[in-house]
C-alpha positions in Angstrom: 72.0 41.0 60.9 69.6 38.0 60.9 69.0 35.5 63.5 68.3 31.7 63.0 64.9 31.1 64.3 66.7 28.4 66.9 68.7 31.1 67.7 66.3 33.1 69.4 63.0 31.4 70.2 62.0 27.8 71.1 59.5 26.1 69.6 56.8 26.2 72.5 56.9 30.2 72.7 55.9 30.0 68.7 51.9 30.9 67.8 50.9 31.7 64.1 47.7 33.7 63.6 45.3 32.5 60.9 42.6 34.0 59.4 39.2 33.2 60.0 36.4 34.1 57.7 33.2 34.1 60.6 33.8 34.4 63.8 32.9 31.1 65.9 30.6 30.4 69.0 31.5 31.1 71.8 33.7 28.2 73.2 34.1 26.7 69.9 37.5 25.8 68.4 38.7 24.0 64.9 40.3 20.6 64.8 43.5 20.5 66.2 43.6 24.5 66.8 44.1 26.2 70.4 42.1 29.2 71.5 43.4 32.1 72.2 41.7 35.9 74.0 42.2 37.0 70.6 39.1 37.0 68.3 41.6 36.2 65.3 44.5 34.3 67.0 44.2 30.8 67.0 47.1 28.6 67.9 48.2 26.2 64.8 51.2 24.6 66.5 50.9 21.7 63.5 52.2 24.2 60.8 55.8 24.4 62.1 55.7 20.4 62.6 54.7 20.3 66.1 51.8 18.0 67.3 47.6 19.1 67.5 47.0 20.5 71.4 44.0 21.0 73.1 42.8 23.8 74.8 43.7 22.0 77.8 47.6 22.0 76.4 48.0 26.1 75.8 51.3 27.6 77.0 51.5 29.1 79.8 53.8 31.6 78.9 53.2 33.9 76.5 54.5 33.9 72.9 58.0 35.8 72.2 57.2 35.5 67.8 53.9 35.3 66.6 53.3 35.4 62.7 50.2 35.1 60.1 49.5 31.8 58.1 48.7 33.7 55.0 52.2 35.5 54.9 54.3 32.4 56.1 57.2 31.7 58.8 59.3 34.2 58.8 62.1 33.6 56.6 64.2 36.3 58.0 64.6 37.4 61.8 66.2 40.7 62.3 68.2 40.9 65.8 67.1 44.0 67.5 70.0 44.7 68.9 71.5 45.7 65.1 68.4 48.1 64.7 67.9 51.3 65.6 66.1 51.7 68.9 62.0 51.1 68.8 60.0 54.3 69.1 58.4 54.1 72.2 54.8 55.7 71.1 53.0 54.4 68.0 55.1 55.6 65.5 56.9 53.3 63.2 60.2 53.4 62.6 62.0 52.6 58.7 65.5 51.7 58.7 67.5 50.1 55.3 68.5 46.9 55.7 71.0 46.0 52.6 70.7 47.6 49.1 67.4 45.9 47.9 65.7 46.0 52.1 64.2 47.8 54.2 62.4 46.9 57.4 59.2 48.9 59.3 59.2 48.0 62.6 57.2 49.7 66.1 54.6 48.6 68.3 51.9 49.7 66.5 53.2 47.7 63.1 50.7 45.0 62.5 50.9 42.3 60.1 47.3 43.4 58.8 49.4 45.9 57.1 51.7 42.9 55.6 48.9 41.1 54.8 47.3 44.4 52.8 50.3 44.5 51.0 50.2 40.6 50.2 46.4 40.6 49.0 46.6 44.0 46.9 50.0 42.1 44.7 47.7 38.6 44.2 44.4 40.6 43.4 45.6 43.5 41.9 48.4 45.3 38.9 48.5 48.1 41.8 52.7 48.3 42.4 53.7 47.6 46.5 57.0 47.0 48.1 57.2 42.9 48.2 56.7 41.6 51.9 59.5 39.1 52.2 58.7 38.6 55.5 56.8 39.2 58.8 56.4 39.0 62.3 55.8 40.6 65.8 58.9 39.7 68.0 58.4 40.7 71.9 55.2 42.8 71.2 57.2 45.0 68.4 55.7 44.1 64.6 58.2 43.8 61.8 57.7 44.1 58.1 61.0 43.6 55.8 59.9 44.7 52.8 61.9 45.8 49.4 63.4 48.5 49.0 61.6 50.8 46.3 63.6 53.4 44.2 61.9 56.3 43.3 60.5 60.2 44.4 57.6 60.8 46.7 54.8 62.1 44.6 55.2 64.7 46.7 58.4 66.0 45.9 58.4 65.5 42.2 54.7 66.9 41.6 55.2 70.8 41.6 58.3 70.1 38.9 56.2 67.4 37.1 56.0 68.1 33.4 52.2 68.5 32.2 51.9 65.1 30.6 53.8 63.3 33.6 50.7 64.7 35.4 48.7 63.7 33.4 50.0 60.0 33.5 50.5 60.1 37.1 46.4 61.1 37.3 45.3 58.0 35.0 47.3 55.5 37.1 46.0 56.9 40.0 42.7 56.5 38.7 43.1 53.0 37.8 44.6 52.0 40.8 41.5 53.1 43.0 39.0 51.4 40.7 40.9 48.1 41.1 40.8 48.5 44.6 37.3 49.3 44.7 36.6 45.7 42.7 38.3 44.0 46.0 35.3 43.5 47.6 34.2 42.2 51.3 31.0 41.3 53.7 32.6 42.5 56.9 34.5 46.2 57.6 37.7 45.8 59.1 41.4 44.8 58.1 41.9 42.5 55.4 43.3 39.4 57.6 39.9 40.2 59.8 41.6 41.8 62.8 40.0 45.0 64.2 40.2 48.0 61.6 43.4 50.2 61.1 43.9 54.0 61.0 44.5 57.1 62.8 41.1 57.7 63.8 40.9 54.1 66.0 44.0 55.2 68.2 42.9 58.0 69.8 41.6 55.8 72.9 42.0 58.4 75.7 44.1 55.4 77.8 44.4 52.5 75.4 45.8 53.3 72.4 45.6 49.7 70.9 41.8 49.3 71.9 40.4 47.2 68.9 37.4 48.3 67.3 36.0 46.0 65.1 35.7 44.3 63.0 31.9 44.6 62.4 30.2 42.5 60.3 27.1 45.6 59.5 27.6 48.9 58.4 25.2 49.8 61.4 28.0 47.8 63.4 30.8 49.9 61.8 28.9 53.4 62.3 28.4 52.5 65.8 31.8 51.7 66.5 32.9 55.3 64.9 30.9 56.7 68.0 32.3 54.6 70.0 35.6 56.5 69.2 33.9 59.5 69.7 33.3 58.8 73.2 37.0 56.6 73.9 38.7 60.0 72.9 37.2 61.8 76.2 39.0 61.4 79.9 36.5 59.7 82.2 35.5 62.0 84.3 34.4 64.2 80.8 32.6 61.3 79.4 29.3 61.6 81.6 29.3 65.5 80.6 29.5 64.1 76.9 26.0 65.6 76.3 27.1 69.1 77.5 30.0 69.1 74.4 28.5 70.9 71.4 28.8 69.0 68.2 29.4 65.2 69.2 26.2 64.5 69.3 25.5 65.9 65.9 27.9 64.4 63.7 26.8 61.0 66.1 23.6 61.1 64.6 25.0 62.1 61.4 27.3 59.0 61.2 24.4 56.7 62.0 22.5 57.8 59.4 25.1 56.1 57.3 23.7 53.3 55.0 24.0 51.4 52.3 27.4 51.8 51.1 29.8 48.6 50.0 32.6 47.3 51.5 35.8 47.6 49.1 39.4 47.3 49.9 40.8 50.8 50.7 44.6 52.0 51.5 43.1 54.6 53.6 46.1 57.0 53.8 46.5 58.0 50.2 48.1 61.4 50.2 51.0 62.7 48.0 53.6 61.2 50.5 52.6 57.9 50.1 52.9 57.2 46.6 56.0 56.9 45.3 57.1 57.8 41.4 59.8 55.4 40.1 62.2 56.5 38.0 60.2 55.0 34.9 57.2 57.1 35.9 55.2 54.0 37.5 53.4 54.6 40.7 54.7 52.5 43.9 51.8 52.4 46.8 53.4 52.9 50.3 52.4 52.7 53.8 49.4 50.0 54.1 49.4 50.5 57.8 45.1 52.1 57.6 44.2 49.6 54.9 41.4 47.3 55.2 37.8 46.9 54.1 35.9 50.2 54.6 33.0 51.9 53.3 33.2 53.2 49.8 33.3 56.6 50.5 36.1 56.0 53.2 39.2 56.4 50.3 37.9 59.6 48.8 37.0 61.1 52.5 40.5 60.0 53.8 42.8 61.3 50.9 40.4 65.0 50.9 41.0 65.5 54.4 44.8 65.2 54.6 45.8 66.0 51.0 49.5 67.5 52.0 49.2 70.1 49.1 46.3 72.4 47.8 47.6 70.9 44.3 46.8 67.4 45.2 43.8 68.3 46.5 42.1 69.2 43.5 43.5 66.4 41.7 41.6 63.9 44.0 38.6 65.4 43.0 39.9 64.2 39.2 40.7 60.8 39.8 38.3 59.5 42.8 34.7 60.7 42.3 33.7 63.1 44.9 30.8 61.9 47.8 28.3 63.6 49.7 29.6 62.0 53.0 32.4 64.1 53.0 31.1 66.8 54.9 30.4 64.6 57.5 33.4 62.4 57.8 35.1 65.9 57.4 33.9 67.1 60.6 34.0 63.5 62.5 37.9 63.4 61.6 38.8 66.8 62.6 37.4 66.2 65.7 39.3 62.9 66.6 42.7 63.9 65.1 42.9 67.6 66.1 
């Protein structure tokens, strides 16, 4: 099923994205680096051996693999052609690979979601599925990623013996209070490309519209309007004032301060999180992680918690926050 590299790119259509902790001036590039439309992607042509070029030198055709310095060249190149067919929308697909892979592959797979995976394994105990590589190959993202054995939490809770609960509860617990020590000074994903989650695709004709990442909590509240407004048709927008409620939670959101910026999975319900057979927890499904405010998790989880169950049991090990009534509201309104 794999491909040699040689195989099926050349050199010259390969850029590798590298993570940047400010944001330079405009016009500015690093030694030996290219620059690129994208406020993250720089070109780094020197890491797979090929010389410095100068803005001057970029490619005029446009990139066929493109991969992140903090996760590495992609050791392992699926063919396509032996993989199920790509979802056309912005689902994801999951398909095993051997007894010990799988891959997650779709348009909307980033490798912010790779790189999530990567940072929570070096900063954290938390459990993940090791990344052994990833890459976006012809505009679809890839993430092979191990195969993890194991129930849903959401299958095996309701037949869950009272101390199995109980175990699953204080792991839970300890997992979100390592996250929380992950700290960061800007909101976004973790590889700072523009934030992740259901709530930024609901552009009403762009879909991967990139909002973020901010480097203010004023910046980040601001851009949550923004969504408010993308999610409208055009010729709806400029009667925006005439919808009852946007303007509400608008001001609401705004009024939004003083909160830290912590590392958050941002999808945690009873489907992601898988029991293994030992009774450990297994995180799945980075693909909404990034740096958020820290009321983000808890607000996240509350509003989609799969089971009434599972709801109150958030409220046990995540400490409830007063924003939820207003993140309630402002992700009802862009996801239903």
């Amino acid at each position: 099923m794999g491909l040699t590299q040689e195989s099926l790119i050349n050199r010259s259509q390969l850029v590798v994205i590298r993570e940047r902790s400010h944001e330079p001036n405009e016009g500015e590039t690093k030694p030996g680096e290219v620059a690129l439309p994208s406020r993250i992607a720089e070109g780094a042509y020197d890491s797979i051996g090929m010389p410095h070029l100068d803005t001057g030198s970029m490619p005029t055709t446009k990139p066929r693999l493109v991969y992140a310095s903090t996760i590495g060249l992609p050791t392992i190149v699926l063919d396509p052609e032996d993989l199920l067919p790509c979802p056309t929308g912005m689902e994801a697909r999951i398909q095993r690979v051997d007894d010990d892979t799988i891959v997650k592959f779709g348009r909307d797979v980033r490798l912010a979601e790779a790189a999530a995976m990567r940072l929570v394994s070096t900063k954290t105990s938390i459990i993940v599925p090791e990344v052994k590589s990833a890459y976006i190959l012809d505009d679809i993202g890839y993430i092979i990623m191990s195969y993890e054995p194991g129930l849903s939490l959401f299958a095996c809770w309701p037949m869950a013996t009272t101390d199995m609960r109980t175990t699953i509860i204080a792991q839970m617990k300890d997992h979100i209070s390592q996250l929380r020590s992950v700290k960061s000074d800007f909101f976004g994903s973790v590889d700072g490309s523009a934030c992740a989650g259901e709530v930024f695709k609901q552009h009403w004709f762009d879909p991967f519209h990139a909002y973020g990442p901010y480097c203010s909590e004023q910046d980040f509240n601001n851009g949550l309007c923004e969504t408010i407004m993308d999610r409208l048709p055009p010729d709806i927008r400029k009667l925006r004032d005439l919808l009852p409620g946007d303007g509400g939670i608008e001001q609401s959101i705004r009024s939004l301060h003083g909160h830290e910026t912590v590392l958050t999975h941002g999808d945690l319900n009873s489907g992601n999180v898988l029991v293994r057979p030992n009774g450990t927890l297994v995180l799945l499904d980075w693909g909404s992680a990034g740096y958020m405010p820290d009321y983000w998790e808890y607000c996240r989880a509350k509003f989609n918690p799969w089971t009434d169950d599972w709801d109150e049991k958030i409220d046990v090990f995540m400490k409830p926050c007063e924003e939820f009534e207003i993140m309630r509201k402002y992700f009802y309104l862009m996801v239903n």
